[in-house]
C-alpha positions in Angstrom: -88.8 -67.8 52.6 -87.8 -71.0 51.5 -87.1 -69.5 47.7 -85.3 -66.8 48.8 -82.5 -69.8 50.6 -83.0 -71.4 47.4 -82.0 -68.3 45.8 -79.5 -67.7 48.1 -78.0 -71.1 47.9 -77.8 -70.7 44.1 -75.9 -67.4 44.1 -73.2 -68.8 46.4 -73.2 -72.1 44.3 -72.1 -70.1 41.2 -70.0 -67.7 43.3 -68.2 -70.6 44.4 -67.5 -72.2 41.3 -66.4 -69.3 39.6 -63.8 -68.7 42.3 -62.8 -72.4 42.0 -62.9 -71.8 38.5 -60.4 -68.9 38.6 -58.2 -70.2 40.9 -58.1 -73.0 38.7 -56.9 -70.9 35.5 -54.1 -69.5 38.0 -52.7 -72.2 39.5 -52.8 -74.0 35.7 -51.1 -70.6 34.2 -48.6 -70.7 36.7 -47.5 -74.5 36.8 -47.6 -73.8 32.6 -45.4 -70.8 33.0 -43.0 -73.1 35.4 -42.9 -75.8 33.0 -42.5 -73.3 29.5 -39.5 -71.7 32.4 -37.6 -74.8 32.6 -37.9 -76.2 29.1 -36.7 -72.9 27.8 -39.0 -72.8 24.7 -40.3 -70.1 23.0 -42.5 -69.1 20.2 -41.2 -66.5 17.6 -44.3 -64.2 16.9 -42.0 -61.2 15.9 -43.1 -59.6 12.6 -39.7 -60.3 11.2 -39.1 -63.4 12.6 -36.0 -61.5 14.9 -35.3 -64.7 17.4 -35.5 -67.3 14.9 -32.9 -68.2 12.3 -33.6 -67.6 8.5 -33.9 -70.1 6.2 -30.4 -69.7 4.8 -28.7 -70.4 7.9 -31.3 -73.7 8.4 -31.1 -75.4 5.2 -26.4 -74.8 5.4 -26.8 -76.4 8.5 -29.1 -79.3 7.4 -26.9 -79.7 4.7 -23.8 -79.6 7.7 -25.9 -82.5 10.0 -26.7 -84.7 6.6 -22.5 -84.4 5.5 -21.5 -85.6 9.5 -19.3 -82.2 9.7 -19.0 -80.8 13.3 -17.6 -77.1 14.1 -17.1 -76.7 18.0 -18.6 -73.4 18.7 -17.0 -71.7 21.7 -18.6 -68.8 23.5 -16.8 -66.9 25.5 -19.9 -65.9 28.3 -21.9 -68.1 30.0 -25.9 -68.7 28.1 -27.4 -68.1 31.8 -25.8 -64.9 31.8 -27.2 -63.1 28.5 -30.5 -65.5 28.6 -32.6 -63.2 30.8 -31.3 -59.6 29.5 -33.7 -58.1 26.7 -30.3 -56.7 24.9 -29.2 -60.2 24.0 -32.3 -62.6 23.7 -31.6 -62.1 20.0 -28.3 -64.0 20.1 -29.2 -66.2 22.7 -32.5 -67.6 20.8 -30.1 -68.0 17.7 -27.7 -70.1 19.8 -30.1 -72.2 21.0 -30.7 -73.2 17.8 -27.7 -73.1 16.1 -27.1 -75.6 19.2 -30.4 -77.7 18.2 -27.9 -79.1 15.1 -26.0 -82.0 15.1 -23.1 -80.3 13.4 -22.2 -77.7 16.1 -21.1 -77.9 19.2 -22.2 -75.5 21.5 -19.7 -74.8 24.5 -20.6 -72.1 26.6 -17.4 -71.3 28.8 -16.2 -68.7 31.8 -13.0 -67.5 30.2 -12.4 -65.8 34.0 -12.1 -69.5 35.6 -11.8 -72.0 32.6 -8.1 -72.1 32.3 -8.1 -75.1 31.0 -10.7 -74.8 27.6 -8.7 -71.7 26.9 -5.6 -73.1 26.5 -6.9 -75.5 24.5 -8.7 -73.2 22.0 -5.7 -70.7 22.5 -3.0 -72.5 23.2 -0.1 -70.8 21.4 -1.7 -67.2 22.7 -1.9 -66.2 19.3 -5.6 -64.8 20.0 -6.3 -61.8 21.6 -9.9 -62.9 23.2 -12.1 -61.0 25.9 -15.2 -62.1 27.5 -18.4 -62.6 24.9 -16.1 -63.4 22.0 -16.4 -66.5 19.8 -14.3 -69.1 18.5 -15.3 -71.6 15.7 -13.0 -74.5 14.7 -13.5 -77.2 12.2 -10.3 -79.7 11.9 -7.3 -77.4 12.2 -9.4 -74.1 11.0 -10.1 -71.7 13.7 -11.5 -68.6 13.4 -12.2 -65.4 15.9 -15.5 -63.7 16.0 -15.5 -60.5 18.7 -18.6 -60.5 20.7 -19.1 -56.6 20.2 -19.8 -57.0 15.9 -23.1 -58.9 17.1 -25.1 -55.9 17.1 -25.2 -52.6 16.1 -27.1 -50.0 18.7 -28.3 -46.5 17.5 -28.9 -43.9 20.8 -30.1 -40.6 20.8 -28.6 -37.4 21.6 -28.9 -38.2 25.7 -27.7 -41.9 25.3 -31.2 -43.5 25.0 -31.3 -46.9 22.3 -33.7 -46.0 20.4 -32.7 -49.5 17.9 -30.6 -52.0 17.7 -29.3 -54.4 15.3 -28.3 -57.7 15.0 -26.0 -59.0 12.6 -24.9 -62.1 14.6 -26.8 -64.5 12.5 -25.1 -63.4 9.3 -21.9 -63.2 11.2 -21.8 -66.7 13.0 -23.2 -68.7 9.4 -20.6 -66.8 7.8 -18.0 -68.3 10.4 -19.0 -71.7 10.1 -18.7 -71.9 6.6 -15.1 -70.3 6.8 -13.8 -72.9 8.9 -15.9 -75.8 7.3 -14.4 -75.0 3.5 -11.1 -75.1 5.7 -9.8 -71.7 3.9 -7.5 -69.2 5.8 -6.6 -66.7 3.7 -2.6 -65.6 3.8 -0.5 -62.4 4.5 2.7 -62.7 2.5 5.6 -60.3 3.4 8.0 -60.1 0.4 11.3 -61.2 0.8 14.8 -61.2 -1.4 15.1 -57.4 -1.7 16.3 -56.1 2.2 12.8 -55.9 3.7 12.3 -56.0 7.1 11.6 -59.3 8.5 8.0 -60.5 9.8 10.0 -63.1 11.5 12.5 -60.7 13.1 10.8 -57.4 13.2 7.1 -58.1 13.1 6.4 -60.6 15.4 3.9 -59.3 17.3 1.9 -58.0 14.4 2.2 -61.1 13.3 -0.3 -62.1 16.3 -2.3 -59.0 15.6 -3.5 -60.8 12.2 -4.7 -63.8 13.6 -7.1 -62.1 15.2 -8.3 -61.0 11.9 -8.3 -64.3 11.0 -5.1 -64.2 8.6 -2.4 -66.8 8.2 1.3 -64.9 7.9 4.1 -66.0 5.8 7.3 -64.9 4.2 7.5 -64.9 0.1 10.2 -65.2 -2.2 9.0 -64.6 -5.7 12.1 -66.1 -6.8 11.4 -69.4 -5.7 7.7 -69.4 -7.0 6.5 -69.3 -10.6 3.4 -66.9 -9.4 1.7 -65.4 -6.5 0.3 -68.2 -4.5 -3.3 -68.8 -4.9 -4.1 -68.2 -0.8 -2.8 -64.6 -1.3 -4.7 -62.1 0.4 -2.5 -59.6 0.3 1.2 -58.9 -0.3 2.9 -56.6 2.2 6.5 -55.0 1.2 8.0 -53.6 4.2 11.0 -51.2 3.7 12.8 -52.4 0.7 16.7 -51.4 0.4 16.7 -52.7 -3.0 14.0 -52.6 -6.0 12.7 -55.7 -7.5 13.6 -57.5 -10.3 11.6 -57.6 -13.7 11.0 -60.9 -12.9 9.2 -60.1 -9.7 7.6 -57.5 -11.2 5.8 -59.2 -14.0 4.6 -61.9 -11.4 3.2 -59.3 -8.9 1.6 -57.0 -12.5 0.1 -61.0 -13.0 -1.4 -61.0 -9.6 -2.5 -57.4 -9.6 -4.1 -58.3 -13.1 -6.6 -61.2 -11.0 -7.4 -58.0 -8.1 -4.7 -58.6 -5.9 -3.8 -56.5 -2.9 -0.5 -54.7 -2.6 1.0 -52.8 0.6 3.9 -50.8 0.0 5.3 -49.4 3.3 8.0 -47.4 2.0 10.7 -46.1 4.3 12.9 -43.6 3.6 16.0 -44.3 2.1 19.2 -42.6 1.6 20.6 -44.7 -1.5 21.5 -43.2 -4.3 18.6 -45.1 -6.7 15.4 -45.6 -7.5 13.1 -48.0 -6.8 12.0 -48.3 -10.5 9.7 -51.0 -10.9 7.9 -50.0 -7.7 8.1 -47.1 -8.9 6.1 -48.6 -12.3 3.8 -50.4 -10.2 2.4 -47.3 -8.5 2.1 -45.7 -11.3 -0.4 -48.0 -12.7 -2.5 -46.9 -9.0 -1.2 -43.1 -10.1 0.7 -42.8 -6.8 3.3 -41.2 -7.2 6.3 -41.6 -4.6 8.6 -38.6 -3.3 12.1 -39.3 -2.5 11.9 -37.5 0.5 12.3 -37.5 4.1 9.5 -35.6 5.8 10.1 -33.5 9.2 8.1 -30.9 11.1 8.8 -27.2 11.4 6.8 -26.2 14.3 7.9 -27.9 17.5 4.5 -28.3 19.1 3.8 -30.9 16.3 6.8 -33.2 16.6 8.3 -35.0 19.7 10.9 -33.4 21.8 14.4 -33.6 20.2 13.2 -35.2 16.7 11.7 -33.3 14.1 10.6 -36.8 12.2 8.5 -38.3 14.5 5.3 -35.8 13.5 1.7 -35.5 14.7 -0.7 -35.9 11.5 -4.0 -35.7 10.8 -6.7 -38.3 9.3 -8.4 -37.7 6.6 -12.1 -37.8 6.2 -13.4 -40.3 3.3 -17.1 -39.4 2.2 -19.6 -41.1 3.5 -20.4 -43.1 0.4 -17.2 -44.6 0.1 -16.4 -48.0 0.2 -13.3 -47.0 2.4 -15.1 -44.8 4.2 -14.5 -46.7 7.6 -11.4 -46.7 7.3 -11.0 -43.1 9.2 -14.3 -42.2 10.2 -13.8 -45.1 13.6 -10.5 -43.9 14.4 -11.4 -39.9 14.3 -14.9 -40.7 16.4 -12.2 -42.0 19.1 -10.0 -38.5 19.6 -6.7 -39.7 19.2 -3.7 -37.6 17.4 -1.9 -39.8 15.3 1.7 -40.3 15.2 4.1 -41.4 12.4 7.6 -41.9 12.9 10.6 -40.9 9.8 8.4 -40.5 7.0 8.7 -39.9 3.1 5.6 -38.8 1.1 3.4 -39.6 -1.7 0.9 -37.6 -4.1 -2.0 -38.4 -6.6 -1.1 -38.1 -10.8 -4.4 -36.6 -11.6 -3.0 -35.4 -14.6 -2.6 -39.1 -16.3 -5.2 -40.0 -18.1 -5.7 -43.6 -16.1 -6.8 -41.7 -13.1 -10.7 -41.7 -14.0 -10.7 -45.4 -13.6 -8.8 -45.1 -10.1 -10.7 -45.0 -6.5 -8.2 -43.0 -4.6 -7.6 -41.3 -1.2 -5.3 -40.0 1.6 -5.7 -41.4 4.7 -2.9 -39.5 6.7 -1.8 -36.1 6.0 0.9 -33.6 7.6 0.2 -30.1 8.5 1.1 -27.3 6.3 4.1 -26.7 8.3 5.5 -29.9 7.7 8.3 -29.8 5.3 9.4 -33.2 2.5 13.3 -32.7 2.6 15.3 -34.2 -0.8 16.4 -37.7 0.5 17.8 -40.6 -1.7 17.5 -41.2 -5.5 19.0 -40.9 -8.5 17.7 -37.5 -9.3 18.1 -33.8 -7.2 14.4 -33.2 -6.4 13.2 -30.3 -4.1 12.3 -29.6 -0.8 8.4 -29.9 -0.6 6.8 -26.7 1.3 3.7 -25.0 2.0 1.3 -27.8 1.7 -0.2 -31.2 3.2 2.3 -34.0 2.6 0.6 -37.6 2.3 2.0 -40.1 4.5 -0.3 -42.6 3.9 -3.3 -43.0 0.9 -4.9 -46.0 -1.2 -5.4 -46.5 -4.9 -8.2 -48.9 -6.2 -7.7 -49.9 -10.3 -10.9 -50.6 -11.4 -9.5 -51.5 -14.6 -7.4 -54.2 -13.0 -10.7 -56.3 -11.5 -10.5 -53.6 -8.6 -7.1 -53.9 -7.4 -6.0 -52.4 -4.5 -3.1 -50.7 -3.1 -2.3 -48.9 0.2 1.4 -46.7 0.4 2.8 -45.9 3.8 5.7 -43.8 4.4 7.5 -45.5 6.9 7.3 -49.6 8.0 8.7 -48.9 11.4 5.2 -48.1 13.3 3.9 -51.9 12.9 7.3 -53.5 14.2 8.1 -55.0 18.1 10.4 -51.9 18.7 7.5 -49.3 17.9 4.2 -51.2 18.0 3.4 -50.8 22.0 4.6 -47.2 21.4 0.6 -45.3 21.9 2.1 -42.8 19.7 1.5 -44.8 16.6 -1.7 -46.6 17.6 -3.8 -44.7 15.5 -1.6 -45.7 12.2 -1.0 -49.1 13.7 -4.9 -49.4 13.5 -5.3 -47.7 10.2 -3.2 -50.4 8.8 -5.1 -53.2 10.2 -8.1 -51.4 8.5 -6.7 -50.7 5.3 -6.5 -54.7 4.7 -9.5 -55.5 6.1 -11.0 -53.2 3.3 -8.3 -54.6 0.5 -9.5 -58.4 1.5 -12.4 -59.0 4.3 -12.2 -62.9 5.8 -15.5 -62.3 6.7 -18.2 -64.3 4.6 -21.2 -62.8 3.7 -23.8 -65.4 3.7 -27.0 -62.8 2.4 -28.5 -62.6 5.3 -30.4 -59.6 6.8 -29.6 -58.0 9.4 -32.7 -57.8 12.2 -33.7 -54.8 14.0 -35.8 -53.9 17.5 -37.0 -50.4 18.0 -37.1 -49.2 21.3 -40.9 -46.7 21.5 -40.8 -43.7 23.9 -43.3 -41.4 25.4 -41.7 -37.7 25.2 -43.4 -36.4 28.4 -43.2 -32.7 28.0 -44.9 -30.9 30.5 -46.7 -31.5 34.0 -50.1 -31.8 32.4 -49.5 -34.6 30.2 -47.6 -36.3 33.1 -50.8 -36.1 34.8 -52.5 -37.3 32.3 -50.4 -40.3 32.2 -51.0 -41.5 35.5 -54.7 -40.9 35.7 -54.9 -43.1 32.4 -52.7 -45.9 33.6 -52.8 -45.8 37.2 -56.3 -43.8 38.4 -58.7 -45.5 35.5 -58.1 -49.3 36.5 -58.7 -48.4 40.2 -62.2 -46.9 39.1 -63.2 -49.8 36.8 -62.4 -52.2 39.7 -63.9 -50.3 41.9 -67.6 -50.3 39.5 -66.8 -53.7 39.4 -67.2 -54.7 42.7 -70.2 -52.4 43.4 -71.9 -54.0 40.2 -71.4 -57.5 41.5 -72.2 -56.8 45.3 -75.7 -55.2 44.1 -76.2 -58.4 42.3 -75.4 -60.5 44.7 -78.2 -59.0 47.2 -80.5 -58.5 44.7 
């Protein structure tokens, strides 16, 4: 009798501490968790290091803390709000650490209530911002990242994310070394020959670049020996005159270093020629029409004029380096719009044209007529076939210039821009020179992907299946669990 208490004693002297024991381990894992909770840490064990930043990023920003420099980071969202969603712990462990350096400034702000840090960062209204997007500045360097180019989401055929992509890190570097090296690069609209005014006529696109991160200024090539050195383009909007030589030879020295030229070419009832833009195209093997282009077929054109014209875009193959230009703008549904047009075609025939990228980015409809208008010469009416309104030319033989010919400047100015009609060219245009010169930087780094795993459940069996696996199974073992340690414990 007396072993058996003994016995007994000993069982519930074990059972005891093994219950102390695991109540122990989960009141410790739970303060732990607590503590872990409020310190925010976190340990990367990803296989490709996704909520970490490279070592790219970590030894520019060393560099960045050793120099003294500091860029104050904005963020447009507040870090509580995207710290606890699965779709955004990717950015929000990078901004933790970006915000671990001494050389940025992390301010996370509610651009809803926070009047006050938004006038300061925008003062002047130039930006367009909305909630999640980013603004970096460095002395008097500012630059605008949107919050919707951190990631890239693939879904399936019903909507599911089956991966996602994030590019932030590559991104936000690439920011901080554009307003660190203190470089904005500037869109000049030439001057001295009757163009249309970005001061008078374009001031609101004018806003529209700075939120592509572009500087705008007027440029008259008279007054300069060359094409200024900040140059990311050169923009020529509606000429009523042609150049000079003079201008010329500085704009053939430009395009000789793979400079950017726009050409928005309006129609034009003098009786000349444009000839050294005419020249200038040439080199591209564009070829300009002096025409004035109008729609047959009344469905296609707005009530009462016959020049403002429905189009189409065209679609670039996949593997071109333009290819984005259209492809985003078709995807959306919207029938482009172009106001009193003149045309353009490709010279295949000249024997440059094998060294030439080239291709139409807005086309009529066959019943869309090019009616003689201006020049020296008689030319012909143009019928039976797709007019170019607007196209690209990229001389590899000239270090990969670029040039981009629009028919008519009159889309991008006050009067027309807020006119829907001509959002899809409006658009285009702010494409076509983001693909002629990109602000972005690209620091090398590689983009990080998570892929989402599903369970196709096809039928009721497998459902079935399913359940008795995850949900019936642990019930049993628990069950033989309990029955193995109750027949132990009255053994």
């Amino acid at each position: 009798m007396e072993e058996k208490k003994f016995h007994n004693f000993k069982n519930k002297k074990f059972s005891s501490l093994a219950w102390i024991m695991a109540i122990l381990v989960v009141v410790i894992a739970v303060i732990l968790n607590m503590i872990v909770s409020q310190l925010d840490l976190g340990w990367d064990i990803s296989p490709n290091k996704q909520y970490s930043l490279g070592e790219t990023t970590t030894s520019y920003l060393e560099e960045l803390d050793q120099n003294g420099t500091k860029v104050d980071f904005y963020l447009l969202a507040k870090m509580d709000d995207i710290k606890d969603s699965t779709d955004s712990l990717s950015l929000y462990r990078a901004l933790k650490e970006y915000d671990s350096h001494d050389c940025i400034n992390l301010i996370d702000i509610d651009p809803n209530t926070d009047e006050e840090t938004m006038q300061k960062i925008n003062p002047d209204n130039a930006l367009t911002l909305s909630i999640g997007d980013m603004v970096f500045i460095c002395g008097d360097v500012k630059k605008r990242i949107p919050g919707n180019t951190m990631y890239n989401t693939s879904k399936n055929e019903d909507g599911t994310v089956i991966s996602q992509t994030f590019n932030g890190e590559n991104i936000i570097t690439g920011a901080i070394k554009s307003v660190v090296d203190g470089f904005t690069p500037t869109v000049y609209f030439l001057t001295g020959h009757g163009e249309k005014s970005m001061n008078d006529n374009y001031t609101q696109f004018k806003k529209n670049l700075a939120n592509y991160n572009y500087q705008a200024d007027s440029l008259l090539l008279s007054e300069v020996e060359a094409v200024p050195e900040d140059t990311a383009m050169i923009i020529v909007a509606a000429p009523t005159s042609d150049i000079s030589d003079e201008d010329k030879e500085k704009l053939d020295a430009y395009l000789d270093k793979g400079g950017n030229l726009s050409l928005l070419m309006s129609p034009n009832a003098g009786k000349f020629n444009y000839t050294n833009l005419d020249l200038i195209m040439e080199d591209f093997c564009v070829i300009m029409d002096y025409d004035r282009v109008v729609e047959t077929d009344a469905s296609m054109h707005v009530s009462g004029d016959d020049s403002t014209i429905q189009c189409n875009l065209v679609e670039l193959d996949d593997d071109s380096e333009a290819a984005d230009l259209t492809s985003s703008l078709m995807n959306e549904g919207l029938i482009p719009y172009m106001s009193e047009s003149r045309s353009f075609y490709f010279d295949t025939i000249n024997s440059d044209y094998g060294r030439m990228i080239t291709a139409s980015l807005l086309n009529t409809n066959t019943t869309a007529v090019g009616e003689p208008y201006g020049g020296e010469y008689e030319t012909k009416k143009i019928t039976d076939s797709e007019l170019m309104l607007a196209g690209y030319s990229q001389n590899n033989a000239r270090n990969s210039a670029k040039l981009a010919v629009f028919g008519n400047a009159d889309f991008l100015d006050d009067t027309h821009l807020e006119d829907s009609r001509y959002l899809v060219a409006v658009y285009l245009y702010l494409s076509s020179i983001s693909w002629m010169y990109d602000t972005d930087i690209d620091m090398g780094i590689d983009s990080k992907s998570t892929v989402y795993d599903e369970i196709a459940l096809t039928n009721a069996s497998t459902v079935s299946s399913i359940m008795i696996l995850f949900a019936v199974l642990p019930i049993v073992i628990i069950i033989i669990g309990v029955a193995v340690w109750i027949k132990r414990r009255n053994s």
